[in-house]
KOLPAPA-673812 format. One record per residue: z, x, y of N, C-alpha, C, CB in turn; residue number from 0; residue in three letters; chain. Coordinates in steps of 0.05 Angstrom, whole numbers, plus 5000, padded with zeros to 4 digits. Glycine has a CB too. Example, Ala and Ser with C-alpha at 12.3 -4.5 7.8 and 13.67 -1.06 7.14 Angstrom:
REM KOLPAPA-673812
site n.zz = 5156, n.xx = 5264, n.yy = 4886, ca.zz = 5156, ca.xx = 5246, ca.yy = 4910, c.zz = 5156, c.xx = 5264, c.yy = 4934, cb.zz = 5181, cb.xx = 5226, cb.yy = 4911, i = 0, aa = ALA, ch = A $
site n.zz = 5142, n.xx = 5257, n.yy = 4955, ca.zz = 5143, ca.xx = 5273, ca.yy = 4979, c.zz = 5157, c.xx = 5258, c.yy = 5001, cb.zz = 5114, cb.xx = 5282, cb.yy = 4988, i = 1, aa = SER, ch = A $
END
This chain:
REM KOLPAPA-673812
site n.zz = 5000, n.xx = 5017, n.yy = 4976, ca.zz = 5000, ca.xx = 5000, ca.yy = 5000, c.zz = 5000, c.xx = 5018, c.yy = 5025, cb.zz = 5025, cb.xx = 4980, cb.yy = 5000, i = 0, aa = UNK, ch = A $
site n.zz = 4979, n.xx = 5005, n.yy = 5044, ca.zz = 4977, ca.xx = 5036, ca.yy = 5061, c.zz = 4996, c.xx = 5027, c.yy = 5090, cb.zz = 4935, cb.xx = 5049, cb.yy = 5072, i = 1, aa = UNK, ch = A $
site n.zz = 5003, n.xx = 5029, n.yy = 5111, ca.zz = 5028, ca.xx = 5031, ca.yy = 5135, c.zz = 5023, c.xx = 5010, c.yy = 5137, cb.zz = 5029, cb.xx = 5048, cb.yy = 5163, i = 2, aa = UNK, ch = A $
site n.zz = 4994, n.xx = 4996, n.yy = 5146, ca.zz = 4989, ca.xx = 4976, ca.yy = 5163, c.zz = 5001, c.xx = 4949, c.yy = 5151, cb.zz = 4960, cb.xx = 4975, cb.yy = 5169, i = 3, aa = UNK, ch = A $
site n.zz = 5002, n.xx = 4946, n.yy = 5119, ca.zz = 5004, ca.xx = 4932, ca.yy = 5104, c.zz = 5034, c.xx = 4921, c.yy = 5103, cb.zz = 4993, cb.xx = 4944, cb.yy = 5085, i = 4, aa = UNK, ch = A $
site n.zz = 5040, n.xx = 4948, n.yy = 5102, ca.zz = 5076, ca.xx = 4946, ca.yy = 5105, c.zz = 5086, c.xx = 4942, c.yy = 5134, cb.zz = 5092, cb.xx = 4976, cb.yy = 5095, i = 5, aa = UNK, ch = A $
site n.zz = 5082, n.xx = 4951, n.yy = 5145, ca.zz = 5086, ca.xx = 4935, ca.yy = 5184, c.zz = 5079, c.xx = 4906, c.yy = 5188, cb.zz = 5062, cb.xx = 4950, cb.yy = 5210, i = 6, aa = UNK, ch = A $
site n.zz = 5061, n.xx = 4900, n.yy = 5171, ca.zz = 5053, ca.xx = 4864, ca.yy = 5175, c.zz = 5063, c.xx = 4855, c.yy = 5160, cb.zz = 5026, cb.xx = 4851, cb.yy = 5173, i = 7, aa = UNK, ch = A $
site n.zz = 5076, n.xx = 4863, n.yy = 5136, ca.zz = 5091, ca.xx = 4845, ca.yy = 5118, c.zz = 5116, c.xx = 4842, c.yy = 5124, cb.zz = 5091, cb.xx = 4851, cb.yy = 5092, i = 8, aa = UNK, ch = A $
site n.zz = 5127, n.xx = 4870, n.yy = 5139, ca.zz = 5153, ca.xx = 4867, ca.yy = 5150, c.zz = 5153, c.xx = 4843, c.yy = 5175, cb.zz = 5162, cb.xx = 4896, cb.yy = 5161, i = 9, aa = UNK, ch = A $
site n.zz = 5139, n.xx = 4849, n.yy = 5192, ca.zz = 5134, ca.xx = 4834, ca.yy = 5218, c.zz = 5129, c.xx = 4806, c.yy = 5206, cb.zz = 5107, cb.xx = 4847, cb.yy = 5237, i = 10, aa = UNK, ch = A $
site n.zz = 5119, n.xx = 4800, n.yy = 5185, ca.zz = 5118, ca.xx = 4766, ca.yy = 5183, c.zz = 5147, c.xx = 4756, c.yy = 5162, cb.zz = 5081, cb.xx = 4754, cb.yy = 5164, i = 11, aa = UNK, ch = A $
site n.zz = 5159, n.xx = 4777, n.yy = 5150, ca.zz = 5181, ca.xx = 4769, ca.yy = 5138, c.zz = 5201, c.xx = 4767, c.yy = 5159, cb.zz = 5187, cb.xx = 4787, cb.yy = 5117, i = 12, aa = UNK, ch = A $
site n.zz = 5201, n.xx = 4782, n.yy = 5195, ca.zz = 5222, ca.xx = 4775, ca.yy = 5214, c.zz = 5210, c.xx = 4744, c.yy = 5221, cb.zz = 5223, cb.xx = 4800, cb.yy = 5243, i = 13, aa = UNK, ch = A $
site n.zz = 5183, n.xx = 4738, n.yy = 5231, ca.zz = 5174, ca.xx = 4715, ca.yy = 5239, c.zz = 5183, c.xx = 4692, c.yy = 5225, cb.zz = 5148, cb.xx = 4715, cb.yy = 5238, i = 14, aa = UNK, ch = A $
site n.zz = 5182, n.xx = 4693, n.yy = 5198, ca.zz = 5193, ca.xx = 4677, ca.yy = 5177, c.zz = 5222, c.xx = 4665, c.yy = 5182, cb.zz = 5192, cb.xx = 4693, cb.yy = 5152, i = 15, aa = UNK, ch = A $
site n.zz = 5245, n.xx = 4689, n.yy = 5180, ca.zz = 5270, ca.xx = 4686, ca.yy = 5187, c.zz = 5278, c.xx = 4674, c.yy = 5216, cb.zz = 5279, cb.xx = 4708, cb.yy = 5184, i = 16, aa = UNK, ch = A $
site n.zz = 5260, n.xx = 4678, n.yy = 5233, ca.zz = 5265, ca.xx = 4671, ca.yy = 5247, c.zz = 5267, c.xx = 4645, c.yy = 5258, cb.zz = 5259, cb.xx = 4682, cb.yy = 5252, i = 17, aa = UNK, ch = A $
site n.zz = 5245, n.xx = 4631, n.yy = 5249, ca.zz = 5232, ca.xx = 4604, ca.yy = 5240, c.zz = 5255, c.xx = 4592, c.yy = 5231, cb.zz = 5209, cb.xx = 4605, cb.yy = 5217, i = 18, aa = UNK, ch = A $
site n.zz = 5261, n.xx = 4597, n.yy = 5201, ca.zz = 5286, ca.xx = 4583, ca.yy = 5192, c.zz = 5312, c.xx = 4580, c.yy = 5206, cb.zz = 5292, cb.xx = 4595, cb.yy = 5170, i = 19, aa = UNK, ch = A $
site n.zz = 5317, n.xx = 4611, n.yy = 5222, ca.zz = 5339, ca.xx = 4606, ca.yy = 5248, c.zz = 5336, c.xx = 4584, c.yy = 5259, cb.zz = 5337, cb.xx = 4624, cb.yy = 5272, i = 20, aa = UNK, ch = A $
site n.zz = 5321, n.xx = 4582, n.yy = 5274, ca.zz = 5309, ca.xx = 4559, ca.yy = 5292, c.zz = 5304, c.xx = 4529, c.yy = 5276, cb.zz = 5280, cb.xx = 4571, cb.yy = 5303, i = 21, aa = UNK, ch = A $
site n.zz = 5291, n.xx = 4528, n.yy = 5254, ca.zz = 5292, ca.xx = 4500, ca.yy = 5235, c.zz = 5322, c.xx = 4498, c.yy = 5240, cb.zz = 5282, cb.xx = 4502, cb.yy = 5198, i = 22, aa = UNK, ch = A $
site n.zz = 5336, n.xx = 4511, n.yy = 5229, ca.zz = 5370, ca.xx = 4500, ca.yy = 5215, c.zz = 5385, c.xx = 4497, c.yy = 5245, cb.zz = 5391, cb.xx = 4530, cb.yy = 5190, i = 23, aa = UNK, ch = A $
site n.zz = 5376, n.xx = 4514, n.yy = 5272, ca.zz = 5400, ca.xx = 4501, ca.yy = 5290, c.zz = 5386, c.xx = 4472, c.yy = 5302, cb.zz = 5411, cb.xx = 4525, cb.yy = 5320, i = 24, aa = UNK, ch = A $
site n.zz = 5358, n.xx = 4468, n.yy = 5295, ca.zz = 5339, ca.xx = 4443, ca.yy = 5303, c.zz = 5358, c.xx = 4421, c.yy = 5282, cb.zz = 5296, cb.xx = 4449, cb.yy = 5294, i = 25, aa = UNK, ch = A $
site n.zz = 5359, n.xx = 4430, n.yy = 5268, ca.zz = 5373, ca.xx = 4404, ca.yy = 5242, c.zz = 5401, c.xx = 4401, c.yy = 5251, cb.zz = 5375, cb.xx = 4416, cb.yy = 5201, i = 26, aa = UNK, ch = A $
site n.zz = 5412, n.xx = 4418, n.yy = 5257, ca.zz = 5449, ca.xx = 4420, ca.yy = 5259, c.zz = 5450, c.xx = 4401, c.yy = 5282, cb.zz = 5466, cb.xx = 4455, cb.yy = 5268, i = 27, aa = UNK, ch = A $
site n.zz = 5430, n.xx = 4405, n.yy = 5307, ca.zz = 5433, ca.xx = 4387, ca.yy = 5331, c.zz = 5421, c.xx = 4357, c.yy = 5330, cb.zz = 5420, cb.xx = 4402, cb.yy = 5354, i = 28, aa = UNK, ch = A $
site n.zz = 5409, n.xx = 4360, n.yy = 5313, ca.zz = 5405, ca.xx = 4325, ca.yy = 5300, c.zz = 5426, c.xx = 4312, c.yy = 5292, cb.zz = 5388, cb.xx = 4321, cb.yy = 5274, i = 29, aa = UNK, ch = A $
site n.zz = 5426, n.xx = 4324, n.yy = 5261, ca.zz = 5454, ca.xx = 4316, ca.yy = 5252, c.zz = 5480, c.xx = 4308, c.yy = 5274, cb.zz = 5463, cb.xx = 4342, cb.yy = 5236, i = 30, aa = UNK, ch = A $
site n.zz = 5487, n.xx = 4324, n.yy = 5289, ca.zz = 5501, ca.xx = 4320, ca.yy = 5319, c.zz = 5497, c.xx = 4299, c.yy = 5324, cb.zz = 5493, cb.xx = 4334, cb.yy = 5343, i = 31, aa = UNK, ch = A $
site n.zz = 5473, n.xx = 4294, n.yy = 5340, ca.zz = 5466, ca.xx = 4273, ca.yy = 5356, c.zz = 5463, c.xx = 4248, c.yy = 5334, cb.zz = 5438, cb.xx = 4280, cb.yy = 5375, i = 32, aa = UNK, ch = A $
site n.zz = 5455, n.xx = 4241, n.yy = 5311, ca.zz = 5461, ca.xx = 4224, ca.yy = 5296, c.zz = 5487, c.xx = 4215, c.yy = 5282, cb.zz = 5446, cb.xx = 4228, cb.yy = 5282, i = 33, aa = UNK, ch = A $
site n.zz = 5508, n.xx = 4236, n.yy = 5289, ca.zz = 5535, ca.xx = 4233, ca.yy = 5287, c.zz = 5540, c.xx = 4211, c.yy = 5309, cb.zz = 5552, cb.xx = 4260, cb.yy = 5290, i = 34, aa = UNK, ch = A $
site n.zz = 5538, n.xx = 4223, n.yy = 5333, ca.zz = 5543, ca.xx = 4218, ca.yy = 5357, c.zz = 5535, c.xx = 4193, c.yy = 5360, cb.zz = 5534, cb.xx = 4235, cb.yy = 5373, i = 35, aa = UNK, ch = A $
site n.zz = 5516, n.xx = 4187, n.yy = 5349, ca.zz = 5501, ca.xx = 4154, ca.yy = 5358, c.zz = 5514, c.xx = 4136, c.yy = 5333, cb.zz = 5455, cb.xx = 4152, cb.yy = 5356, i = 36, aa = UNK, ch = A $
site n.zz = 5527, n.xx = 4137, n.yy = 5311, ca.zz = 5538, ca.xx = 4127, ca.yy = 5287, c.zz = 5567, c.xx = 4119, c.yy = 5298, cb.zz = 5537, cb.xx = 4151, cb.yy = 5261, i = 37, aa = UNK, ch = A $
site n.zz = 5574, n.xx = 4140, n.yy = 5312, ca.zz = 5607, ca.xx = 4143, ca.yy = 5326, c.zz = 5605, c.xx = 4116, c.yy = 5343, cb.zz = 5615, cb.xx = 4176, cb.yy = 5350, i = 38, aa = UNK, ch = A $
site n.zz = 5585, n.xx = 4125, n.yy = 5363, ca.zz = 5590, ca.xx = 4098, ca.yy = 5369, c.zz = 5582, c.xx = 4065, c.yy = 5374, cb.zz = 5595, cb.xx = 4104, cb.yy = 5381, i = 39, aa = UNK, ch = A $
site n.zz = 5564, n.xx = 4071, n.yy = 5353, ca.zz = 5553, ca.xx = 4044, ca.yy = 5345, c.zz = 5570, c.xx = 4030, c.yy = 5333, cb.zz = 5532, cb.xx = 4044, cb.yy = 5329, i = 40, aa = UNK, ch = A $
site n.zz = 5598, n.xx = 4048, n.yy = 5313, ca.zz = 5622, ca.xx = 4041, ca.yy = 5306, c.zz = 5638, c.xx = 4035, c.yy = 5328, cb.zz = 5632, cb.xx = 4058, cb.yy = 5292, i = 41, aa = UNK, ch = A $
site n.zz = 5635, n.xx = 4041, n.yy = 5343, ca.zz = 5667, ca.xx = 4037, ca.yy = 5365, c.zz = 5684, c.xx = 4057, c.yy = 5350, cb.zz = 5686, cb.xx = 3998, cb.yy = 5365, i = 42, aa = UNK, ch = A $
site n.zz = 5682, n.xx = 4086, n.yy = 5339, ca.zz = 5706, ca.xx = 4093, ca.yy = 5329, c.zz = 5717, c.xx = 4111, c.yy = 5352, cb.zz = 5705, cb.xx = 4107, cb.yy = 5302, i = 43, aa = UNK, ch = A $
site n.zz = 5745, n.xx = 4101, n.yy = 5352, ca.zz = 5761, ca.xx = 4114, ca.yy = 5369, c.zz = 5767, c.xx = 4107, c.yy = 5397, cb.zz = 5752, cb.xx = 4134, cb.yy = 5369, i = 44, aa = UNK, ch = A $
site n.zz = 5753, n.xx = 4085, n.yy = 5396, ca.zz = 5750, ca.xx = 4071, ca.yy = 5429, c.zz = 5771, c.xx = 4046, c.yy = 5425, cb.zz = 5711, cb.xx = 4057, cb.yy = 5439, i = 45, aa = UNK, ch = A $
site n.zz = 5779, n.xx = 4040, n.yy = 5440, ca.zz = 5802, ca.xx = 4018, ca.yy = 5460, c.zz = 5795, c.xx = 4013, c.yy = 5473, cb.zz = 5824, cb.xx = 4022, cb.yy = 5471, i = 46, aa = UNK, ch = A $
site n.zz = 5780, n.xx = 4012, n.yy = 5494, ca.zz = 5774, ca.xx = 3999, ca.yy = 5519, c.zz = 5758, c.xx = 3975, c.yy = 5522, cb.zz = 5763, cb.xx = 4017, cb.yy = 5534, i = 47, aa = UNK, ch = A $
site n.zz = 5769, n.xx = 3965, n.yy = 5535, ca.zz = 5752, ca.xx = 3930, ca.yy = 5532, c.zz = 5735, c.xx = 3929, c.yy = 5562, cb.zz = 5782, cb.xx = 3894, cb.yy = 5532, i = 48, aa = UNK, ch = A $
site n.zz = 5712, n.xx = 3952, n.yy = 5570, ca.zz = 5702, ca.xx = 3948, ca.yy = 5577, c.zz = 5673, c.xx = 3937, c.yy = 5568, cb.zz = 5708, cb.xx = 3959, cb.yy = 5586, i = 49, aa = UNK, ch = A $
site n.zz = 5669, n.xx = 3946, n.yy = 5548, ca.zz = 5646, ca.xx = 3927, ca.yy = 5539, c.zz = 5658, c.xx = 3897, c.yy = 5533, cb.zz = 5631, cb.xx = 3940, cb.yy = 5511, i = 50, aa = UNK, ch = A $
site n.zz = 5674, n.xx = 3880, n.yy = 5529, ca.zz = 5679, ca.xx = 3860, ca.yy = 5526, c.zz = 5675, c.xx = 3838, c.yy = 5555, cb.zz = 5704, cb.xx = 3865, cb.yy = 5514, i = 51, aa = UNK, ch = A $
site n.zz = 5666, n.xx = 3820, n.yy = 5543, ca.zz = 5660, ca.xx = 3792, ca.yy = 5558, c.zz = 5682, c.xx = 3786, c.yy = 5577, cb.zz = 5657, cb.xx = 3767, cb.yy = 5537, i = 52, aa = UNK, ch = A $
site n.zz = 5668, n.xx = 3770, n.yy = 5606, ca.zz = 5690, ca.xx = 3756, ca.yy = 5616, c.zz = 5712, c.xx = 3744, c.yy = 5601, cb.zz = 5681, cb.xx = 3740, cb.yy = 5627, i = 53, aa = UNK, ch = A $
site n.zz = 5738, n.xx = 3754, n.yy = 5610, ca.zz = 5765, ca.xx = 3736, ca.yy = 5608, c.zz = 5772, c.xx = 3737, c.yy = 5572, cb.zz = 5757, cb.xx = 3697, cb.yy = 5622, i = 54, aa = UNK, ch = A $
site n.zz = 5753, n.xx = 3759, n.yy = 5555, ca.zz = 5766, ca.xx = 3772, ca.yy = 5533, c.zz = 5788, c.xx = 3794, c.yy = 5540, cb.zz = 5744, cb.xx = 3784, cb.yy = 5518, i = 55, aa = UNK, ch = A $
site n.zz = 5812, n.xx = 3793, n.yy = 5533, ca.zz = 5830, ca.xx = 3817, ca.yy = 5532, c.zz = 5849, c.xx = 3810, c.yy = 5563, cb.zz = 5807, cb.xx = 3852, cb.yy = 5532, i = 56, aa = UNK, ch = A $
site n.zz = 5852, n.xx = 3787, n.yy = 5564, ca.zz = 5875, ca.xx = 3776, ca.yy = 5580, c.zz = 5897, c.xx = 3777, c.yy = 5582, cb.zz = 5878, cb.xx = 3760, cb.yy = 5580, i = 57, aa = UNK, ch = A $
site n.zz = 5917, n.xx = 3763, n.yy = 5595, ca.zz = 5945, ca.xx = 3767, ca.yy = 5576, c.zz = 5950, c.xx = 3740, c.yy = 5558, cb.zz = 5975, cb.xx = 3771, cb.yy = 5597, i = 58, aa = UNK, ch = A $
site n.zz = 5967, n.xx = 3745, n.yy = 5533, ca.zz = 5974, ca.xx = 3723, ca.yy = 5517, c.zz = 5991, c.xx = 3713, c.yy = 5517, cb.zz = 5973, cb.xx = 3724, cb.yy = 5500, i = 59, aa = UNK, ch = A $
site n.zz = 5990, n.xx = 3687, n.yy = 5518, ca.zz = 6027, ca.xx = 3680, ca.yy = 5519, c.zz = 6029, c.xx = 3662, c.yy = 5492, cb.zz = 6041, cb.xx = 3657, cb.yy = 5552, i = 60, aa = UNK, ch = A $
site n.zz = 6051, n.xx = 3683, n.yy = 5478, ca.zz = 6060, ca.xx = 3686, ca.yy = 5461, c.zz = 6090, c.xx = 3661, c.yy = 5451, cb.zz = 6061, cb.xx = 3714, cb.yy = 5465, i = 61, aa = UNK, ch = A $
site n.zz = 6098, n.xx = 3651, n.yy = 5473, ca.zz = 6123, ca.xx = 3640, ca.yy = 5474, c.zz = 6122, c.xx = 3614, c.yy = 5463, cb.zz = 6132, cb.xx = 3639, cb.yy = 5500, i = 62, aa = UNK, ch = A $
site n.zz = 6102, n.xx = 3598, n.yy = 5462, ca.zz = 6093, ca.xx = 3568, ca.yy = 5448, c.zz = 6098, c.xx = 3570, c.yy = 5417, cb.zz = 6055, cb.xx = 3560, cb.yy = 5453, i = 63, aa = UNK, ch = A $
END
C-alpha cells in the first residue's frame, strides 16, 4: 500500500468518526427535546393553575 493510500484511509476513518460524533450529540438533543415535550404534555411536576379555565381553582368551602 503506497503513502497516498494510507493518508486517505486515515483521513476518511477521522471523517467517519467524526460523523458519528455529530450523529450521536444530533440524537441525544432529540431525545431531550422529546423528553421535554412528553414532560409536558404530562403536566409532570407542575401545580399551577394557570392553564386552567375561568373560576377553576377557587376557594372551597368546605363547612356544609
Amino acid at each position: 500500500m503506497d503513502m497516498m493510500a494510507m493518508v486517505s484511509s486515515l483521513l476518511a476513518m477521522q471523517a467517519g468518526s467524526t460523523q458519528m460524533q455529530v450523529a450521536a450529540t444530533i440524537m441525544k438533543s432529540n431525545a431531550d427535546a422529546e423528553k421535554s415535550a412528553v414532560m409536558t404534555l404530562l403536566g409532570a411536576g407542575q401545580n399551577s393553575p394557570a392553564n386552567l379555565g375561568a373560576g377553576v381553582g377557587g376557594s372551597l368551602d368546605v363547612s356544609a
